[in-house]
N, CA, C and O atoms as a MOPAC input file, in Angstrom:
PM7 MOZYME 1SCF
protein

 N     15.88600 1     2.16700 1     3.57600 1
 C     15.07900 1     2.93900 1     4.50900 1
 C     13.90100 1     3.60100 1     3.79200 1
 O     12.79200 1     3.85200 1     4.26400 1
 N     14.55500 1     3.93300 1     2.03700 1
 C     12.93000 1     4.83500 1     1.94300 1
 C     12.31500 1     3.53600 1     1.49600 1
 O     11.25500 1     3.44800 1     2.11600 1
 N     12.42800 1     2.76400 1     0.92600 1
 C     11.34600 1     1.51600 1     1.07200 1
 C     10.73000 1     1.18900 1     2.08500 1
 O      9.55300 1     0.92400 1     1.84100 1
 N     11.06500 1     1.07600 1     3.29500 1
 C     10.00500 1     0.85100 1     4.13600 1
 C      9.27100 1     1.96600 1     4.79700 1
 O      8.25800 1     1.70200 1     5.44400 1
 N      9.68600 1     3.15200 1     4.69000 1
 C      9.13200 1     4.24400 1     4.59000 1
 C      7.67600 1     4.07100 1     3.47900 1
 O      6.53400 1     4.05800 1     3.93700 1
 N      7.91300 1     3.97500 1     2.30100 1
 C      7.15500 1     4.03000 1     1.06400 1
 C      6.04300 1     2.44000 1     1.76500 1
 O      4.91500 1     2.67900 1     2.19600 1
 N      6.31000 1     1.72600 1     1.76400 1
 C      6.16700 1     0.49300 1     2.11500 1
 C      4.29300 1     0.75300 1     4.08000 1
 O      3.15800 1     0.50700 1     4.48900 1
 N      5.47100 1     1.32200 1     4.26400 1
 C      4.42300 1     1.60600 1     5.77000 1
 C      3.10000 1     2.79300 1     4.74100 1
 O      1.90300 1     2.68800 1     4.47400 1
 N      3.79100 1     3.46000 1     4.55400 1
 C      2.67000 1     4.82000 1     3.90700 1
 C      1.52500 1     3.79400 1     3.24800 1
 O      0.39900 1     3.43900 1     3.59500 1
 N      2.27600 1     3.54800 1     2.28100 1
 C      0.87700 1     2.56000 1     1.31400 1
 C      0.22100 1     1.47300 1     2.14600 1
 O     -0.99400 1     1.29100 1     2.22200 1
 N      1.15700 1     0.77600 1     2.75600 1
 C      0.06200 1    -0.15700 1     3.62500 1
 C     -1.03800 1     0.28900 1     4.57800 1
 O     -2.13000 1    -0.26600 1     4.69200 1
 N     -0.60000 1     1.40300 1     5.27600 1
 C     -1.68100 1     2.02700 1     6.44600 1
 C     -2.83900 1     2.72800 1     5.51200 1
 O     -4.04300 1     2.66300 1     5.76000 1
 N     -2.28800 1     3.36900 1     4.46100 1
 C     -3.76500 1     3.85700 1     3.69100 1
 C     -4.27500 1     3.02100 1     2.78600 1
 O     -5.39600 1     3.29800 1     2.35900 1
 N     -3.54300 1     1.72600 1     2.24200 1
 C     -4.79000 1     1.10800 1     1.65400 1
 C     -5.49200 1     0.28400 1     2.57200 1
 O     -6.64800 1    -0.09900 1     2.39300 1
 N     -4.76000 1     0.00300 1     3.59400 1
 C     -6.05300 1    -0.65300 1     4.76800 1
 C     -7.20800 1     0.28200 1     5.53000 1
 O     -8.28100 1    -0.08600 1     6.00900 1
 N     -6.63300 1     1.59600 1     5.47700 1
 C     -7.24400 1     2.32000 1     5.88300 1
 C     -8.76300 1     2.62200 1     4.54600 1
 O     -9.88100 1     2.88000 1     4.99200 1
 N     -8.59400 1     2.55600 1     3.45700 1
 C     -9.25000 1     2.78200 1     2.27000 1
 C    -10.01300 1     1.60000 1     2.25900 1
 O    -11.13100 1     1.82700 1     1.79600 1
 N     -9.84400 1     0.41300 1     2.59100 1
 C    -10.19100 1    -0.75000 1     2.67900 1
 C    -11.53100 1    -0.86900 1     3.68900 1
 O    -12.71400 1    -1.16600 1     3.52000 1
 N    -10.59600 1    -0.42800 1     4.96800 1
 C    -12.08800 1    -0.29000 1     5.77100 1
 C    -12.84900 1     0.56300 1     6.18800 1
 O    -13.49700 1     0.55800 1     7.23500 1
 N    -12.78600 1     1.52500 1     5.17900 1
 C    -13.64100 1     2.41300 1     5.34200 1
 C    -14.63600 1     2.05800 1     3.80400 1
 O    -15.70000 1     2.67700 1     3.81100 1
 N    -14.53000 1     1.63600 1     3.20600 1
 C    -15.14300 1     0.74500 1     2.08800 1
 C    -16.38700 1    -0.43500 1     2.87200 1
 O    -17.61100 1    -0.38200 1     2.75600 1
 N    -15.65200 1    -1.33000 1     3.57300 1
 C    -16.27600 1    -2.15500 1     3.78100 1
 C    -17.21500 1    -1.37800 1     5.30800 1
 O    -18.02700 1    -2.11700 1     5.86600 1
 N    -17.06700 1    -0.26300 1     5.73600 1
 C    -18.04000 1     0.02400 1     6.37700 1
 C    -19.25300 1     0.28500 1     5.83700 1
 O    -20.30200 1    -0.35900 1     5.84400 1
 N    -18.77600 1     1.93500 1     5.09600 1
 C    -20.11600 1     2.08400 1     4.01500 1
 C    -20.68800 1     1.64000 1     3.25200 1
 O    -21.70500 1     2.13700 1     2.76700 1
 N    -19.87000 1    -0.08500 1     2.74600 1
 C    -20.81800 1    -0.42700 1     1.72200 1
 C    -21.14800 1    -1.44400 1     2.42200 1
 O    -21.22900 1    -2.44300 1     1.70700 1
 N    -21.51600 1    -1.76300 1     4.16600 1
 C    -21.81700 1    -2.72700 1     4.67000 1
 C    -21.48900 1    -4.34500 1     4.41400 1
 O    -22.09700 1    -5.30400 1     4.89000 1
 N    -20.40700 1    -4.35200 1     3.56900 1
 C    -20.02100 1    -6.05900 1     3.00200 1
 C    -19.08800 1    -6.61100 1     4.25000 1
 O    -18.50100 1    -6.03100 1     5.16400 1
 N    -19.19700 1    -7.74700 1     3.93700 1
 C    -18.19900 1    -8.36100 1     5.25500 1
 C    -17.27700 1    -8.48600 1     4.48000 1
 O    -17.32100 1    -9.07000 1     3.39700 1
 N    -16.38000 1    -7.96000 1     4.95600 1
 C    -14.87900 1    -8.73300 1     4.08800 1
 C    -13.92100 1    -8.30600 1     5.46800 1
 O    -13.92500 1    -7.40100 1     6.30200 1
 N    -12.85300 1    -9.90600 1     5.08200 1
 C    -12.32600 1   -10.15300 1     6.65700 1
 C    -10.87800 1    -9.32700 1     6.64700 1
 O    -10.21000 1    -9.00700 1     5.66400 1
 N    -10.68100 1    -9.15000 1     7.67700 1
 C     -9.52300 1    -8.55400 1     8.39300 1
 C     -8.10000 1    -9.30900 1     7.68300 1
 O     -7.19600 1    -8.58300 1     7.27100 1
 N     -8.01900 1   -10.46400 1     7.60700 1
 C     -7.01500 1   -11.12300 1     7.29700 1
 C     -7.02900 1   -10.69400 1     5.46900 1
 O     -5.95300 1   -10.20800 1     5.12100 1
 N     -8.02900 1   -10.81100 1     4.38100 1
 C     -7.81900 1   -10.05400 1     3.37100 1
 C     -7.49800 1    -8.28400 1     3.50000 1
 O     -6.54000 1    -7.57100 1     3.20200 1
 N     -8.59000 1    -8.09400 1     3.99000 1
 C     -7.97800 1    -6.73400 1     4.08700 1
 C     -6.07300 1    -6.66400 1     4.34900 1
 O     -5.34800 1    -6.31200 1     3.41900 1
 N     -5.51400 1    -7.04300 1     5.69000 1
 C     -4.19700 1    -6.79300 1     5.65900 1
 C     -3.55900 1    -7.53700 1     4.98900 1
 O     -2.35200 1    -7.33600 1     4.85100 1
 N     -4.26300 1    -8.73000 1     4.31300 1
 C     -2.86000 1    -9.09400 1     3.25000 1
 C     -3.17900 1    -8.64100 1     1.88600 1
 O     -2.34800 1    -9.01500 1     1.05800 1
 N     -3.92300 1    -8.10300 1     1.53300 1
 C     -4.13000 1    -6.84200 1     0.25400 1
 C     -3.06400 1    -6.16000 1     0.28500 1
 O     -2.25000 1    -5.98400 1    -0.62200 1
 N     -3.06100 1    -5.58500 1     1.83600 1
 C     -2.43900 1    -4.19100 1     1.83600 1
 C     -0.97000 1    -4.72000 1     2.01600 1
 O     -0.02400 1    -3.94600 1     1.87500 1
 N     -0.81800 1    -5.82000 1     2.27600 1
 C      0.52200 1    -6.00100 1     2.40900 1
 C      1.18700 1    -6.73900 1     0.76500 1
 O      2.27100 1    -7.26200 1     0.50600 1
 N      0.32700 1    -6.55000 1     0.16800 1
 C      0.41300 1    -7.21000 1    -1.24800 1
 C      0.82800 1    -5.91900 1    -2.03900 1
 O      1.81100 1    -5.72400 1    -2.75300 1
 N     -0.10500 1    -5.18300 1    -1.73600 1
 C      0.13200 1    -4.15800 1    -2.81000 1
 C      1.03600 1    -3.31600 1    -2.14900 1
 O      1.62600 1    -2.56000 1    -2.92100 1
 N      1.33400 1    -3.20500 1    -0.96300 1
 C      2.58900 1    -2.12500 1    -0.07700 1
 C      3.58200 1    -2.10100 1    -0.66000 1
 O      4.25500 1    -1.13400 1    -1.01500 1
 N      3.85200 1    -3.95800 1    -0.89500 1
 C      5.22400 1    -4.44200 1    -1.58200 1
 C      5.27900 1    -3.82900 1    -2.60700 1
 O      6.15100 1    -2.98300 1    -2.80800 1
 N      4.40200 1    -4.11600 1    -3.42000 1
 C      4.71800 1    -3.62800 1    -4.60400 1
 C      4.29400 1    -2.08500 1    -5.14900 1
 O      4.48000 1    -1.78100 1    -6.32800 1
 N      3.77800 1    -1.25700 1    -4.29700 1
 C      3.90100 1     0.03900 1    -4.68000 1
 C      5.07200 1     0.51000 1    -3.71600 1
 O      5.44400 1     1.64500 1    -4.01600 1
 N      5.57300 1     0.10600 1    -2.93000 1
 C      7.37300 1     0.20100 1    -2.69400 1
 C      8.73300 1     0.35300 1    -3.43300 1
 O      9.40900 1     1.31700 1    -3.79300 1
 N      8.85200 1    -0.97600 1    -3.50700 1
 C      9.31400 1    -1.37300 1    -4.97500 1
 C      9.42900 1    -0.83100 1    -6.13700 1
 O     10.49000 1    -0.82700 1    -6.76000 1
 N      8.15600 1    -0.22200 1    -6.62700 1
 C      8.14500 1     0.65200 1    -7.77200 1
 C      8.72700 1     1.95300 1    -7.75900 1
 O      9.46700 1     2.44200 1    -8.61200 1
 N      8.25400 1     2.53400 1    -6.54800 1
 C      8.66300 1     3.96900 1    -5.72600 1
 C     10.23500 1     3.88100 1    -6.09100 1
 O     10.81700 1     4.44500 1    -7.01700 1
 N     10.76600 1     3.00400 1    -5.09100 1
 C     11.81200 1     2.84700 1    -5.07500 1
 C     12.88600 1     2.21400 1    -5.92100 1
 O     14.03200 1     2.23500 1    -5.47100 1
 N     12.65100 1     1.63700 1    -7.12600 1
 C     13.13000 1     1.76900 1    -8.26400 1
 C     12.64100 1     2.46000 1    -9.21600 1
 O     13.50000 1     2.61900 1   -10.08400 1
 N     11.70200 1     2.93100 1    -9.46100 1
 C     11.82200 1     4.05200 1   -10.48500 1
 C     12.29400 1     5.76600 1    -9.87900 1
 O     12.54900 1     6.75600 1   -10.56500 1
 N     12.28100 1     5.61400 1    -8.25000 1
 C     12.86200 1     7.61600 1    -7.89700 1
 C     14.35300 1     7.77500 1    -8.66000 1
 O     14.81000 1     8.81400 1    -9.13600 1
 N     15.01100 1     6.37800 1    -8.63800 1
 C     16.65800 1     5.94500 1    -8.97300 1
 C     16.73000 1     6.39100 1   -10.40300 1
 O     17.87100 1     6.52500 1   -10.84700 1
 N     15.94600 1     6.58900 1   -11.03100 1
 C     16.31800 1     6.56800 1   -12.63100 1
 C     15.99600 1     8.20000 1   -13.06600 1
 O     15.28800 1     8.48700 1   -14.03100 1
 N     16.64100 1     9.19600 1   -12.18600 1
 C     16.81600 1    10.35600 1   -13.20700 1
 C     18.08300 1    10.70900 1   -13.68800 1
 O     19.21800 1    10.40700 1   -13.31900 1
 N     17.51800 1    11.62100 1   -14.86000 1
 C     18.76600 1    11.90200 1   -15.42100 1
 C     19.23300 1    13.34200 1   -15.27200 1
 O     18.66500 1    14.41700 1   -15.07900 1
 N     20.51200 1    12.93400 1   -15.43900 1
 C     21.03300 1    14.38300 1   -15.11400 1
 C     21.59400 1    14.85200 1   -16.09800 1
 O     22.09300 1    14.02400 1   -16.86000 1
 N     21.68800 1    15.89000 1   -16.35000 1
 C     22.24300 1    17.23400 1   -17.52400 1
 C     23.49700 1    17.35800 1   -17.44700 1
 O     24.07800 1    18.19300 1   -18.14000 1

């Protein structure tokens, strides 16, 4: 559950970061990169989240 938690967060703001990029810097870049960026990197800033929160140590 927190993976796709972690997973939704990063995807909506790097698409969101994405097109607000390609507004102001007027470039065309398509919809279909944009969401599979974000679904590229979602995975894997998920993933990371969610195996590295697992690794503390305790006293």
């Amino acid at each position: 559950m927190r993976f796709l938690k972690y997973f939704i967060t990063v995807f909506i703001t790097h698409s969101l970061v994405l097109n607000a990029f390609e507004y102001f810097s007027k470039q065309e870049i398509s919809w279909f990169g944009n969401l599979f960026q974000g679904l590229f990197f979602g995975l894997i800033m998920a993933f990371t989240f969610t195996r590295y929160s697992k690794t503390r140590t305790e006293d």
